[in-house]
MDTraj code that builds the backbone (N, CA, C; nanometers):
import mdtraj as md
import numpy as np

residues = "UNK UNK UNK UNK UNK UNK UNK UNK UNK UNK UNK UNK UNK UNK UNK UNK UNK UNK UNK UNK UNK UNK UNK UNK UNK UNK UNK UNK UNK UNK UNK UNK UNK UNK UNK UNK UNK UNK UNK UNK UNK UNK UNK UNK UNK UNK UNK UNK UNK UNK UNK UNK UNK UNK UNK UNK UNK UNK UNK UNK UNK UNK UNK UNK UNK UNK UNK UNK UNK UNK UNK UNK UNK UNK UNK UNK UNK UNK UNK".split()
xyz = np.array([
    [1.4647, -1.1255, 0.1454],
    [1.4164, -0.9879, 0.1405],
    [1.2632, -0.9900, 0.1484],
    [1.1950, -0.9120, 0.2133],
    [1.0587, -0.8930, 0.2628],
    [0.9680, -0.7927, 0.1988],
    [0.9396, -0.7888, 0.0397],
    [0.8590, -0.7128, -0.0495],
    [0.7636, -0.6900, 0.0891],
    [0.7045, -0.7483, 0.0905],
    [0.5553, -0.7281, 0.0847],
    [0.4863, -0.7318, 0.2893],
    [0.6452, -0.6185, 0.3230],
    [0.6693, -0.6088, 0.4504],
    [0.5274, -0.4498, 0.4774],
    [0.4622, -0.4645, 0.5645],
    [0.3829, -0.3179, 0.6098],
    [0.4920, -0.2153, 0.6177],
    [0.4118, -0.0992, 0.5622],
    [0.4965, 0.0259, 0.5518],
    [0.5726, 0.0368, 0.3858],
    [0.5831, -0.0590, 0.3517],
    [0.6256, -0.0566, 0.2183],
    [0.5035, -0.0028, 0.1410],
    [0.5536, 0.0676, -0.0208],
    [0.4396, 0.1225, -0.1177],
    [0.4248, 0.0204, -0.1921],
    [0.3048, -0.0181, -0.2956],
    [0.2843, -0.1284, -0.3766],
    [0.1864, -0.0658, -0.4858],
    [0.2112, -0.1121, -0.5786],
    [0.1238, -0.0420, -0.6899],
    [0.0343, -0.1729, -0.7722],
    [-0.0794, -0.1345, -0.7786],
    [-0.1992, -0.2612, -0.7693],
    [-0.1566, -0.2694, -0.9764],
    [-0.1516, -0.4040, -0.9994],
    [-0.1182, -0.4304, -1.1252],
    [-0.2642, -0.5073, -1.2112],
    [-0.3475, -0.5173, -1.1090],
    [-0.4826, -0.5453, -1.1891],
    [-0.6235, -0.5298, -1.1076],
    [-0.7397, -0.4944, -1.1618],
    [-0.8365, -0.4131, -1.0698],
    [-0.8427, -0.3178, -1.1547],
    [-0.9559, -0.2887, -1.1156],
    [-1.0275, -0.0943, -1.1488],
    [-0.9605, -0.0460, -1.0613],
    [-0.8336, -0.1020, -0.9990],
    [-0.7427, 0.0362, -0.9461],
    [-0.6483, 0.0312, -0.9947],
    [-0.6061, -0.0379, -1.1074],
    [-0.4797, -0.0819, -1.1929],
    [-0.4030, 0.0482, -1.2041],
    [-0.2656, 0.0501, -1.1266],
    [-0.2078, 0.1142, -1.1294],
    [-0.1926, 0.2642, -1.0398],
    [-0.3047, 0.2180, -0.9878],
    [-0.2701, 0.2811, -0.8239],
    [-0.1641, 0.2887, -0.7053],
    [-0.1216, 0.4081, -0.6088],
    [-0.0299, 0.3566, -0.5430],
    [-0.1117, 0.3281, -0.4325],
    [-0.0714, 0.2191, -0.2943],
    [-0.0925, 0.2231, -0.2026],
    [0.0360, 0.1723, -0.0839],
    [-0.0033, 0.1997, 0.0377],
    [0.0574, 0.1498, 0.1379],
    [0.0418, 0.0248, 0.2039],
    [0.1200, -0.0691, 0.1935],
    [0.0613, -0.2231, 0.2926],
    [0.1002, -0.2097, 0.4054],
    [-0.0252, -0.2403, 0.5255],
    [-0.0452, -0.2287, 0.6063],
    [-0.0632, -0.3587, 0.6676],
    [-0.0353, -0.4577, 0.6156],
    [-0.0323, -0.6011, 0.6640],
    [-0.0639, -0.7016, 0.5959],
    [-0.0065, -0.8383, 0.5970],
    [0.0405, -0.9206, 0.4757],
    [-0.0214, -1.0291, 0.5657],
    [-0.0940, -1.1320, 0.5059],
    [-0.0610, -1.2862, 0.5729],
    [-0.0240, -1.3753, 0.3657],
    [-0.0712, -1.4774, 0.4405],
    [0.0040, -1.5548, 0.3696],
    [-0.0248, -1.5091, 0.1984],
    [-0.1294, -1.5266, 0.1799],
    [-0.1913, -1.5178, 0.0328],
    [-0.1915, -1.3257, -0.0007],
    [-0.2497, -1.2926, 0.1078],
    [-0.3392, -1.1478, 0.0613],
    [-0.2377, -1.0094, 0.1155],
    [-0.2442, -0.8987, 0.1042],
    [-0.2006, -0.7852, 0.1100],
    [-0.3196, -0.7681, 0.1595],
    [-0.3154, -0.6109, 0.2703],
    [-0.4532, -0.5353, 0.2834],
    [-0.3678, -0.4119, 0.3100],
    [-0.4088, -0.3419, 0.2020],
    [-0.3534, -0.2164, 0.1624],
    [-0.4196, -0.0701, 0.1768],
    [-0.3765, 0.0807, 0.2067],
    [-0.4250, 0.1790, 0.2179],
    [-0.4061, 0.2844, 0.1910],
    [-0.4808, 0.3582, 0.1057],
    [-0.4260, 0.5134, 0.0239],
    [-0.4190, 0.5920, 0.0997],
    [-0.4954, 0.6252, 0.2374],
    [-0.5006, 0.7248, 0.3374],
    [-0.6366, 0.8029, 0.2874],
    [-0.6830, 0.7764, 0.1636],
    [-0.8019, 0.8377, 0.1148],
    [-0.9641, 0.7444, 0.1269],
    [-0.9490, 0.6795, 0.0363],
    [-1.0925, 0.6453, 0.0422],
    [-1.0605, 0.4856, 0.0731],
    [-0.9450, 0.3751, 0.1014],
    [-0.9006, 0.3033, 0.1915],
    [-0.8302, 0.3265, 0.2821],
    [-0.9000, 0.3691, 0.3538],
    [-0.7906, 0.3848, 0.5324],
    [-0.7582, 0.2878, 0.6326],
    [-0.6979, 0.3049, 0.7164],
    [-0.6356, 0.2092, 0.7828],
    [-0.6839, 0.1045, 0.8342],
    [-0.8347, 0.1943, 0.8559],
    [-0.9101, 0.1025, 0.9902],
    [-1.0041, -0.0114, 0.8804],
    [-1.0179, 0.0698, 0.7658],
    [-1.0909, -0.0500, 0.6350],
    [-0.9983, -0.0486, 0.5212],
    [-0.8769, -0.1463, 0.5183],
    [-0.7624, -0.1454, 0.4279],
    [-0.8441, -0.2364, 0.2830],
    [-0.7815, -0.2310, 0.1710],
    [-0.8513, -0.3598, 0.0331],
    [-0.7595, -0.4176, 0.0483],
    [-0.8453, -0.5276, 0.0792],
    [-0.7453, -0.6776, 0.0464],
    [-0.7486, -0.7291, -0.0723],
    [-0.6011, -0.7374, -0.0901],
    [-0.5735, -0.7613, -0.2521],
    [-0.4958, -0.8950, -0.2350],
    [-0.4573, -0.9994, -0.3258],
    [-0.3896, -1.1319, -0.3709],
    [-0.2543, -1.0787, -0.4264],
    [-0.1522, -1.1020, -0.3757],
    [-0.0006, -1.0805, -0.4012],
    [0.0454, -1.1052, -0.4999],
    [-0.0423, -1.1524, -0.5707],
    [0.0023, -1.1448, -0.7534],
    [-0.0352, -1.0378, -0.8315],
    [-0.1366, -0.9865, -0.7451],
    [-0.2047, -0.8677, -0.8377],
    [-0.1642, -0.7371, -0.7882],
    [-0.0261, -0.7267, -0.7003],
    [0.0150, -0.6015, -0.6708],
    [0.1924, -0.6368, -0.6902],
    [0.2458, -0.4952, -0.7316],
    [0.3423, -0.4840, -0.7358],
    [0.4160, -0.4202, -0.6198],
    [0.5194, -0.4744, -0.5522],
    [0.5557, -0.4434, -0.4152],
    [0.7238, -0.3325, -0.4954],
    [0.6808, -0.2149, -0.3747],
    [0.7605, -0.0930, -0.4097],
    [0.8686, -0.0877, -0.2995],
    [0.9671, -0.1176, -0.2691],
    [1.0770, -0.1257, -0.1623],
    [1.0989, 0.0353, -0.1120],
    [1.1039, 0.0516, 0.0260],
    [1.1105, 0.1811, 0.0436],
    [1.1148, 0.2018, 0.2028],
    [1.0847, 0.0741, 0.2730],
    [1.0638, 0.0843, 0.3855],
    [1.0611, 0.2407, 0.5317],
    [0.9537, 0.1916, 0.5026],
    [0.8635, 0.2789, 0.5905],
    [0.7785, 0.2500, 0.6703],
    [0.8278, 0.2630, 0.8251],
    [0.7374, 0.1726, 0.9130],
    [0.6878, 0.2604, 0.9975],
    [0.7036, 0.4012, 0.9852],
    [0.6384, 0.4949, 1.0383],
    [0.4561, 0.5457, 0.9746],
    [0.4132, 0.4322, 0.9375],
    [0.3396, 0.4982, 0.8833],
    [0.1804, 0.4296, 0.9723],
    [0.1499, 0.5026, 1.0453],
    [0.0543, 0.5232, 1.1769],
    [-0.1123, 0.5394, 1.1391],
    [-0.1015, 0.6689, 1.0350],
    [-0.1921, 0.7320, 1.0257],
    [-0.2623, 0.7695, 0.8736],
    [-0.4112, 0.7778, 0.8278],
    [-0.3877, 0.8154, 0.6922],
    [-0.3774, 0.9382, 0.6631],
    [-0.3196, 0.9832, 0.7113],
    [-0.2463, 1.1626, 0.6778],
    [-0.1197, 1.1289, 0.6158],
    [-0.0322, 1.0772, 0.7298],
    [0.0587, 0.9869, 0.6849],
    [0.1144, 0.9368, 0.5608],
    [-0.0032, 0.8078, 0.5394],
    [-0.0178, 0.7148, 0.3868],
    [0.0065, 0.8408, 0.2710],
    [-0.1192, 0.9177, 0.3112],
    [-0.0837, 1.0305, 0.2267],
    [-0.0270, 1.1057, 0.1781],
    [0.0020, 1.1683, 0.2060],
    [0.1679, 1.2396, 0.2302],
    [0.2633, 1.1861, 0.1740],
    [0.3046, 1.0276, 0.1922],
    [0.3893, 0.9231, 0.1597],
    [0.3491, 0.8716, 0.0102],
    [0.2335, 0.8909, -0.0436],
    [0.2224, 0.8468, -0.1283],
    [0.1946, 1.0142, -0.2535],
    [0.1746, 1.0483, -0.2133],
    [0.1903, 1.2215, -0.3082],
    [0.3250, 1.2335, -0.3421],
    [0.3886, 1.2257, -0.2055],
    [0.5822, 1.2453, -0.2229],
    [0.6233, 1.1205, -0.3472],
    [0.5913, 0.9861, -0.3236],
    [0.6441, 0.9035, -0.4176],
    [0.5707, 0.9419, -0.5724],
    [0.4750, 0.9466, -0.5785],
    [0.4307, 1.0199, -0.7204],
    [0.4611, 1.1380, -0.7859],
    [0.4901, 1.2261, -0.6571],
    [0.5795, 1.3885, -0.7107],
    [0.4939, 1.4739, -0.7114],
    [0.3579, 1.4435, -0.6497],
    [0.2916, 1.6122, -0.6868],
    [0.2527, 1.6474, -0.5137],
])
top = md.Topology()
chain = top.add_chain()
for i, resn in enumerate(residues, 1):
    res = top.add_residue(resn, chain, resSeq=i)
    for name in ("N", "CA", "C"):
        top.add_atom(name, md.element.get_by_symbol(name[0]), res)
traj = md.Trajectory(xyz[None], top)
């Protein structure tokens, strides 16, 4: 099974963003580089270390744009 597949949500488990949601937008071996659609967007994602995020299963590979991310990530939080 592929947590830490792009398009999936992940919620950062350490950082001054502890407990943030975001979208991964592409994985290599070690790092995540992830995007809220807000103040990390697509084109400048944070690269984070795969220990320090929690991977959210949900697959979603439509996700193109940070309007998108957005949207996707309001809906999973509920407001």
């Amino acid at each position: 099974m592929e947590l830490y597949r792009a398009g999936n949500l992940a919620k950062s488990k350490a950082g001054h963003d502890k407990d943030k949601i975001y979208v991964i937008i592409h994985e290599s071996d070690e790092y995540v580089y992830l995007s809220d659609g807000d103040l990390k967007k697509i084109d400048n994602p944070k690269k984070k270390n795969k220990k320090h995020v929690q991977p959210i299963k949900c697959d979603n590979a439509d996700c193109v744009n940070n309007e998108i991310i957005r949207e996707l990530i309001r809906h999973y939080i509920g407001g």
